[in-house]
C-alpha positions as CSV (number, residue, x, y, z in Angstrom):
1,X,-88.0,93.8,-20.8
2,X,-87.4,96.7,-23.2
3,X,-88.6,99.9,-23.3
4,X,-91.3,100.5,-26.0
5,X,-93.0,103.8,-23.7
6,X,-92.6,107.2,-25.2
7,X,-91.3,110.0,-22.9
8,X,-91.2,107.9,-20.1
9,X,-94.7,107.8,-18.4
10,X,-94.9,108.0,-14.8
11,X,-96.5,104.7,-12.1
12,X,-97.4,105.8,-9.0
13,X,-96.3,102.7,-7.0
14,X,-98.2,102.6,-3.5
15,X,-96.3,100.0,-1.4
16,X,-98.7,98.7,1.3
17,X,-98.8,96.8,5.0
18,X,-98.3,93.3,4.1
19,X,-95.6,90.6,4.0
20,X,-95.4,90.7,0.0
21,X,-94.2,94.5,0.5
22,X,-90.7,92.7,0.4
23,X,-91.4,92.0,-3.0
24,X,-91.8,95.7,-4.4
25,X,-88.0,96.3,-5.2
26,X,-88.9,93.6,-7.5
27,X,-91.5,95.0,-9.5
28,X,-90.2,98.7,-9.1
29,X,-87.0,97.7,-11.2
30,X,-89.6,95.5,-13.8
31,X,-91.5,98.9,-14.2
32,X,-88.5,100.6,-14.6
33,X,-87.0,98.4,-17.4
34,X,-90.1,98.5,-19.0
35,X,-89.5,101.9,-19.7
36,X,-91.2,104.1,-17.0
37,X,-90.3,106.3,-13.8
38,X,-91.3,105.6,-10.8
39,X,-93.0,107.6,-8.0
40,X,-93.5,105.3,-4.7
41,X,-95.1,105.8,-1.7
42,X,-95.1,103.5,1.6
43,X,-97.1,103.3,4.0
44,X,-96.5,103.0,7.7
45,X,-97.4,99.5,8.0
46,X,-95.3,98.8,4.5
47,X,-92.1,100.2,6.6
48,X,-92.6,97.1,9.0
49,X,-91.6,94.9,6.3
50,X,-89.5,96.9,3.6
51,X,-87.5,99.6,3.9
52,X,-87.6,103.1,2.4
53,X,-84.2,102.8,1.0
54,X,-84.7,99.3,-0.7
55,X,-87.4,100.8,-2.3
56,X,-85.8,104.1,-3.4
57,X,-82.4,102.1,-4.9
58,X,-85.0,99.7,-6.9
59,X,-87.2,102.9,-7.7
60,X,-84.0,105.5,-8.3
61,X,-86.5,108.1,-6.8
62,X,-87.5,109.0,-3.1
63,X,-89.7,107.1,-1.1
64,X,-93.0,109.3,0.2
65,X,-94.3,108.3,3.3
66,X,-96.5,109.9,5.7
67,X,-93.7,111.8,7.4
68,X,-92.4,113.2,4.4
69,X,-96.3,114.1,4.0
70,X,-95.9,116.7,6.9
71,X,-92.7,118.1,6.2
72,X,-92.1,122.0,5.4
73,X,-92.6,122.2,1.1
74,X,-94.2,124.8,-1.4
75,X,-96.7,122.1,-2.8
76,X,-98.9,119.7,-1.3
77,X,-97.6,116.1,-1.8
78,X,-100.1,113.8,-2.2
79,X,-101.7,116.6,-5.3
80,X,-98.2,116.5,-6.7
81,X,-97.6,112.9,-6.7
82,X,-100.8,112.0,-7.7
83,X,-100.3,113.4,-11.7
84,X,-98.8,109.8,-12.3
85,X,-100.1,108.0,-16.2
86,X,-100.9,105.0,-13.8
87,X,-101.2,104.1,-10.1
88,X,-100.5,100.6,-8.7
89,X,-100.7,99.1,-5.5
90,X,-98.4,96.7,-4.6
91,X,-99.5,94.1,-1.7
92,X,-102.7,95.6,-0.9
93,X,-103.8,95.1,2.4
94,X,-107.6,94.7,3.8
95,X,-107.0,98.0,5.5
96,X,-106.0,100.1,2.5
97,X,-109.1,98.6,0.4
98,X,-111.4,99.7,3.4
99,X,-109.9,103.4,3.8
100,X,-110.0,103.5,-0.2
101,X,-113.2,102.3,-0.6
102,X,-114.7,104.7,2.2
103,X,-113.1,107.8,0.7
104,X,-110.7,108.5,3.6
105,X,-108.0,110.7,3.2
106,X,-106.2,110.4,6.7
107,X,-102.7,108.9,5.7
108,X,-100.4,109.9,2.3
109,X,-101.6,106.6,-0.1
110,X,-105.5,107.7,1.1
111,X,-104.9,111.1,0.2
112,X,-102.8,110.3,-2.9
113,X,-105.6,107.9,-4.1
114,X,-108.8,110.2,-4.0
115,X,-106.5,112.9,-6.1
116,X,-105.4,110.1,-9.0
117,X,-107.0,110.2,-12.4
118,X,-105.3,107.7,-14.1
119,X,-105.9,104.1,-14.5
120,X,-105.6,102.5,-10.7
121,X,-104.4,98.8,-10.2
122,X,-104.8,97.1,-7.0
123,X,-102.7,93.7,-6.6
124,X,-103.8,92.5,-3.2
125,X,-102.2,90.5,-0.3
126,X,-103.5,89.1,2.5
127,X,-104.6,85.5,4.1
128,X,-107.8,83.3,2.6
129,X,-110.0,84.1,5.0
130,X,-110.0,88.1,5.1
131,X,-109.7,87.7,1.1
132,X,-112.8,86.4,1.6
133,X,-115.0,88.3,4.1
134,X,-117.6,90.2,3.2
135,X,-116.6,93.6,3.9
136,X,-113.3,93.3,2.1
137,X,-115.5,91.6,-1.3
138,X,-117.7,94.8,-0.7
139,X,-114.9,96.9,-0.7
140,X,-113.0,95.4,-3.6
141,X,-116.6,95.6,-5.5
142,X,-117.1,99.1,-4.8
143,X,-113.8,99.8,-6.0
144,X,-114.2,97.5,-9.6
145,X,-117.5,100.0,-9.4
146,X,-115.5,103.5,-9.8
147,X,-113.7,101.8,-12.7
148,X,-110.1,100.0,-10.8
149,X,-108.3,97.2,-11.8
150,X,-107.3,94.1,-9.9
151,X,-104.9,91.5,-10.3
152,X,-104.8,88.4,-8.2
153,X,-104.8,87.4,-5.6
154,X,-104.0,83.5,-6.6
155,X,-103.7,80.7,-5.1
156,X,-100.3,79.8,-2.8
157,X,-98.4,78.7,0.2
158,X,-98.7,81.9,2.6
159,X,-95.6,83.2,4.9
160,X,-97.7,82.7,8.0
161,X,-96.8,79.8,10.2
162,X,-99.9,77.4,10.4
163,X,-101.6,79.2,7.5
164,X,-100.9,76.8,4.7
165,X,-102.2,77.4,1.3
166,X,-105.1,79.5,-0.1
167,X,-106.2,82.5,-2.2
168,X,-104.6,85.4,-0.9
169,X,-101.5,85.4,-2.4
170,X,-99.7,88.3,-4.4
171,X,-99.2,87.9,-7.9
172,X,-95.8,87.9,-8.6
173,X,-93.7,90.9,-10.1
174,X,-93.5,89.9,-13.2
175,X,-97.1,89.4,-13.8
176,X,-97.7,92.9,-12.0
177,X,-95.5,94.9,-13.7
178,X,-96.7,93.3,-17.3
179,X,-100.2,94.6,-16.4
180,X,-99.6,98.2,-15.2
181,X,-97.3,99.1,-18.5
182,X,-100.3,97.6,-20.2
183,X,-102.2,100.3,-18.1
184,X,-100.0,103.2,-19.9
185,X,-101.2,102.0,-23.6
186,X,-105.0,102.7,-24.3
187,X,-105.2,100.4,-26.7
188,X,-103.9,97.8,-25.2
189,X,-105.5,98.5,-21.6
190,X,-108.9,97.6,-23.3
191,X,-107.4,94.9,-24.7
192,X,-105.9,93.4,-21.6
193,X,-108.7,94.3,-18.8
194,X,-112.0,94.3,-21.6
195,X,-111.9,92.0,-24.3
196,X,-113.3,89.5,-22.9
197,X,-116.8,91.7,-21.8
198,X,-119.5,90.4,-23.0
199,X,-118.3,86.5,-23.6
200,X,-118.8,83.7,-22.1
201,X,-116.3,81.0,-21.1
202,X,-116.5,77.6,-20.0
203,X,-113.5,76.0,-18.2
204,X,-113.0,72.6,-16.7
205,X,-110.9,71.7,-14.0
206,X,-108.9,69.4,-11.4
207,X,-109.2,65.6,-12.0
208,X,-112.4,63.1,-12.1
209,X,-113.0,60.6,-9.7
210,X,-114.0,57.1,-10.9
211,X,-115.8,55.2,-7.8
212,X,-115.1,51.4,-8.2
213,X,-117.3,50.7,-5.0
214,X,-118.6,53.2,-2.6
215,X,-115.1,53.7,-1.2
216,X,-112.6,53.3,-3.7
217,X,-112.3,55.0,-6.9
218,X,-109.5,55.6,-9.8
219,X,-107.7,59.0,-10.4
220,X,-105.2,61.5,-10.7
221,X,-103.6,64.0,-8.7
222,X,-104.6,66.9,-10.6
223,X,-105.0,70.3,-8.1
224,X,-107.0,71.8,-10.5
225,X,-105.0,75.2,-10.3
226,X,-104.1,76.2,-13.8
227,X,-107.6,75.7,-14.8
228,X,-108.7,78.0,-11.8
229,X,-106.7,80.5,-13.0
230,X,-107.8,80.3,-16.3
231,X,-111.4,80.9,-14.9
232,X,-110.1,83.5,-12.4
233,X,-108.0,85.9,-15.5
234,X,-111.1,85.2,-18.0
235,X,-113.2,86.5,-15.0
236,X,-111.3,89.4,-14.6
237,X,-111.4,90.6,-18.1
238,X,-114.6,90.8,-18.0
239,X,-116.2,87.2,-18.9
240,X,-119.1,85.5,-17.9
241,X,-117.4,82.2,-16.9
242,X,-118.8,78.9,-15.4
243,X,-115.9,76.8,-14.2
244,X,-116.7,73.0,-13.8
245,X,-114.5,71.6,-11.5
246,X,-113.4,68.1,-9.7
247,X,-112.6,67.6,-6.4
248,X,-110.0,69.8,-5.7
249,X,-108.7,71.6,-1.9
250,X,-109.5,75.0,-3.8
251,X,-112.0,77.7,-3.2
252,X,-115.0,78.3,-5.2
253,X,-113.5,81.7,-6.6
254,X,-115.4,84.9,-6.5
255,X,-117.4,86.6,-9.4
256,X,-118.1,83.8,-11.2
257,X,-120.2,80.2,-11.5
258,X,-118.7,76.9,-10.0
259,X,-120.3,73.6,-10.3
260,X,-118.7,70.7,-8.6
261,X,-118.5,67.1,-10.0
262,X,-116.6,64.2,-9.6
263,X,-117.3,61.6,-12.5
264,X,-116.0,62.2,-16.0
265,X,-119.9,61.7,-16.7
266,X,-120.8,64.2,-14.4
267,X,-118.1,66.5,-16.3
268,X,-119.9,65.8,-19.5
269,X,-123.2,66.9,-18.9
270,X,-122.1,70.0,-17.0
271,X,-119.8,71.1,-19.6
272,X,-122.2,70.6,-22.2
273,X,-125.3,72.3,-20.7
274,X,-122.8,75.2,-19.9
275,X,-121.2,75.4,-23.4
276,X,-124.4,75.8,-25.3
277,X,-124.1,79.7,-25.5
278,X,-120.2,79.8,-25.2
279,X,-118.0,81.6,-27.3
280,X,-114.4,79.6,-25.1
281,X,-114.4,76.4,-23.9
282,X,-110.9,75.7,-21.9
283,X,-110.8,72.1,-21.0
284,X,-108.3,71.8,-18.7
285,X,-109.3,68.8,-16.9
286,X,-107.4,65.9,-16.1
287,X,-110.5,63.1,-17.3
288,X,-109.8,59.2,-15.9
289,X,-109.8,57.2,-19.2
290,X,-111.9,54.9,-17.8
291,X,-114.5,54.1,-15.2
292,X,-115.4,50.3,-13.7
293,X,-117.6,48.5,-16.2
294,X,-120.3,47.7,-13.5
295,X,-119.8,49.8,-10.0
296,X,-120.5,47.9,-6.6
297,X,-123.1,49.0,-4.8
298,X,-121.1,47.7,-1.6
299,X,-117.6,48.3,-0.4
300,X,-115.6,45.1,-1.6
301,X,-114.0,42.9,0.6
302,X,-110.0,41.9,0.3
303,X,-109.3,38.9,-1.4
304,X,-106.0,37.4,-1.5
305,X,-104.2,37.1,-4.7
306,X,-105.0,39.1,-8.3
307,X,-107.6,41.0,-8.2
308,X,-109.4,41.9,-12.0
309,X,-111.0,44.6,-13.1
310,X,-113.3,45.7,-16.0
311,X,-113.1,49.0,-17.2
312,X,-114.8,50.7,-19.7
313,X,-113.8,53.7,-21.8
314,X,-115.4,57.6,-20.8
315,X,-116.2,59.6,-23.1
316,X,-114.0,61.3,-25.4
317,X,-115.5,64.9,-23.8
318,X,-113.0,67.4,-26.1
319,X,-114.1,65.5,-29.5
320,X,-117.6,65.4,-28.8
321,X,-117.5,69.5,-28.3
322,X,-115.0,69.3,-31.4
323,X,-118.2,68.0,-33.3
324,X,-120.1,70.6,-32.4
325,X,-118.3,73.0,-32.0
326,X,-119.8,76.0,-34.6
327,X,-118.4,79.1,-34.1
328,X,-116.5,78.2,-30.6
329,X,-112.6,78.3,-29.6
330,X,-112.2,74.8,-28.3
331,X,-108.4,74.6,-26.5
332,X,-107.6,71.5,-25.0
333,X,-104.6,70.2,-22.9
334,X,-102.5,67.3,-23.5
335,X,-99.7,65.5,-20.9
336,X,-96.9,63.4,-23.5
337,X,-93.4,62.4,-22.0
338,X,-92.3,62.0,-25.5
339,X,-92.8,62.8,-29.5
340,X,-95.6,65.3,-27.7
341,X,-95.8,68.7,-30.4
342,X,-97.0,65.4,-33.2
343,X,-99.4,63.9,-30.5
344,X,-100.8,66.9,-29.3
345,X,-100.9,68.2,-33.6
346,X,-102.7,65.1,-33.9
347,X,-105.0,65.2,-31.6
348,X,-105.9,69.0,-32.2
349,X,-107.3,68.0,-35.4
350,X,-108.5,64.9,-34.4
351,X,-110.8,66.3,-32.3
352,X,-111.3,69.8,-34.0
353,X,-109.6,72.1,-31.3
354,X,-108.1,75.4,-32.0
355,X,-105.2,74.7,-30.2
356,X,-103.4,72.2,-27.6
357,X,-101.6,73.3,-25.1
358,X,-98.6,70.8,-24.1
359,X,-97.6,69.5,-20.4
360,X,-94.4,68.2,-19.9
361,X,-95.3,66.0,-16.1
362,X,-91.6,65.0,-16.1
363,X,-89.9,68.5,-16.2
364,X,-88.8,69.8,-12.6
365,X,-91.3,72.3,-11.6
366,X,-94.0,71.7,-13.5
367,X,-95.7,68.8,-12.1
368,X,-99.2,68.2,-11.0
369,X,-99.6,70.3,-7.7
370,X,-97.2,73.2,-8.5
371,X,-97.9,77.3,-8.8
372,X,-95.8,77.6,-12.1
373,X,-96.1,75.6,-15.3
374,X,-93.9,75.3,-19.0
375,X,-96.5,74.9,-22.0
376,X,-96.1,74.3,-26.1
377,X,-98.9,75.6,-27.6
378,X,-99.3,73.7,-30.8
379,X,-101.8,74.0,-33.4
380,X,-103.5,71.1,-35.7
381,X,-101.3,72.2,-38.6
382,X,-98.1,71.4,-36.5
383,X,-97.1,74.8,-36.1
384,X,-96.1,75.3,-32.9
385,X,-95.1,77.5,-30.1
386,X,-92.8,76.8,-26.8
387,X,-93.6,79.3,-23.5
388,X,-91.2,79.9,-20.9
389,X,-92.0,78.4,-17.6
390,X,-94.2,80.7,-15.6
391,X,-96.9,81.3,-13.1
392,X,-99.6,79.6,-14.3
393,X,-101.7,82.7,-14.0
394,X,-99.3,84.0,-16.4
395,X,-99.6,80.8,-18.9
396,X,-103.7,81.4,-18.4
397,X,-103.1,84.9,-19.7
398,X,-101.2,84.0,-22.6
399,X,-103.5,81.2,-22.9
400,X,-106.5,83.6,-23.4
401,X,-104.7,86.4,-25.3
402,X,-104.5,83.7,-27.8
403,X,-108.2,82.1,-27.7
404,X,-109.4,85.7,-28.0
405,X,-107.6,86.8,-31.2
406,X,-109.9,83.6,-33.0
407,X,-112.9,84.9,-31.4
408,X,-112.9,87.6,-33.9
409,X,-115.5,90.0,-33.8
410,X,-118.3,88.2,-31.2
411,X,-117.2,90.9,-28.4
412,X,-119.2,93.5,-30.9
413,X,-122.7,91.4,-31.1
């Protein structure tokens, strides 16, 4: 990352109590290649899991922690380290959001944060079920409220023995530091956390379930994750988005409308009645092809031998929105193992969408299930574009960066 800043701006980086505080040194040294000085602070329960002088080597400047707070000096520290361009806080605990949120100013990063005037970034970190609580939604709402920022948390496997997988998770460093240097330019902080206010954006997600008797049914193993976090990063930019998912083991997320399905059927007429007013349809679900021909109303018994079945075709749900699609971004998805930038061209003006964006299911790390993901974007004029692979929060960012520059002028209506 190269430095584009003038006059090297300042981040406040508050590092606080939870396991992903091992990642700071990480984002610290992204901040720093992107051009920008760091002032860190740690808190108590951040010195569990990091230490200060990880955190000062990665930073190049000293660590402030409450100790330092209370030490002899001419100025007070948490006034002087609060004149920072930006703030971010990296791993934020349940506990830090509470004592922020309720104006407390009994540790450093307390104090430091009711002093800020900048633009203030919270990246949380924490298990599913405190993400989720009440009082820490309250907390994070108050907080959106008085004008913050938040990135994540997403969806992954957590350090905790027995904990498994949820939302919770810390977005990673590179994704972190990408957003708070995005914090430092005005015009591209309204870009980046605005320009989507005042849109609406339907996504679809996870796979379709295609019952061939009450008990068995055809599908896929989609997880439904990188159209979650297409839903989740439109959310956070300010989007009204209704996210029509399959059965998936994920979360309905917060601040925005879910509606469950399981039939490609049922995925038409909730996209549709949801697309009516949009301005961005993402269709990121993986649809079965086809559905049984006549469905038993009982479960079958086993035969022996060859068993037949008649299938019939679903509906073809990205062309029919192609059709009529007016003044919408359509962006579709498309899986091809080979000749797959002239496929997906093909099929982007086929079925009048904006873009495709390519899946490669055969390249290591990117198959269905997995937190990253490597995409071509590729137009219907066969221009073409190949991302690195990346989070897929990160690919749902670049995803919407691009839908929004063809929405034009509709955030002004």
């Amino acid at each position: 990352m190269s430095s584009s800043l003038p006059s090297a701006p300042t981040v406040l980086v508050i590092v606080s109590g939870s396991m992903a505080a091992v990642k700071a040194p990480s984002v610290l040294r992204r901040l720093r290649e992107g051009g920008a000085s760091m002032r860190v602070i740690a808190t108590r329960a951040a010195l569990q899991f990091i230490t200060p002088l990880s955190l000062a080597t990665a930073a190049e400047s000293p660590v402030a922690t409450d100790e330092t707070w209370f030490e002899p000096r001419p100025d007070a520290q948490h006034l002087s380290l609060a004149k920072a361009d930006a703030t971010v806080i990296v791993g934020a605990s349940a506990d830090l959001l509470a004592r922020a949120a309720a104006g407390q100013a009994g540790d450093l990063a307390s104090a430091t944060l009711l002093s800020v005037s900048g633009p203030v970034l919270w990246v949380p970190a924490m298990n599913e079920r405190m993400w989720n609580h009440p009082a820490v939604q309250a907390n994070v709402a108050t907080l959106r409220g008085w004008g913050h920022h938040f990135l994540g948390p997403e969806y992954g496997n957590f350090g905790t023995q027995g904990e498994g997988a949820g939302v919770g998770r810390m977005s990673e460093p590179e994704a972190i530091a990408a957003a708070a240097l995005a914090l430092l330019k005005p015009e591209e902080q309204d870009y980046r956390e605005q320009d989507y206010r005042g849109l609406k954006v339907v996504v679809s997600a996870g796979p379709t379930r295609e019952y061939l008797d009450p008990v068995r049914f055809i599908s896929n193993p989609s997880s439904g994750k990188m159209g979650f976090a297409v839903a989740e990063d439109a959310r956070d930019r300010g989007a009204d988005v209704t996210l029509v998912t399959g059965p998936v083991n994920l979360p309905d997320p917060n601040g925005l409308k879910t509606v469950r399905i399981e039939s490609a059927l049922e995925l038409r007429d909730a996209v549709l009645a949801a697309a009516t007013d949009a301005d961005v349809i993402v269709m990121t679900a993986a649809v079965a092809d086809y559905r049984a021909a006549q469905q038993s109303g009982e479960k079958q018994a086993k035969v022996a031998g060859d068993v037949t079945l008649h299938l019939t075709p679903n509906p073809d749900i990205l062309a029919e929105l192609g059709r009529n699609k007016g003044g919408r971004v359509l962006v579709g998805f498309a899986m091809e193992t080979h000749a797959g930038v002239e496929r997906a061209a093909a099929k982007a003006q086929r079925k009048n969408a904006d873009f495709i964006l390519l899946n490669y299911p055969t390249r290591e790390g990117t198959s269905f299930g997995g937190d990253d993901n490597q995409v071509t974007l590729v137009r219907a004029d066969g221009t073409y574009e190949d991302w690195p692979r990346t989070s897929k929060r990160e690919v749902a960012r670049k995803l919407l960066d691009e839908a929004r520059r063809l929405v034009g002028g509709l955030a002004s209506r």
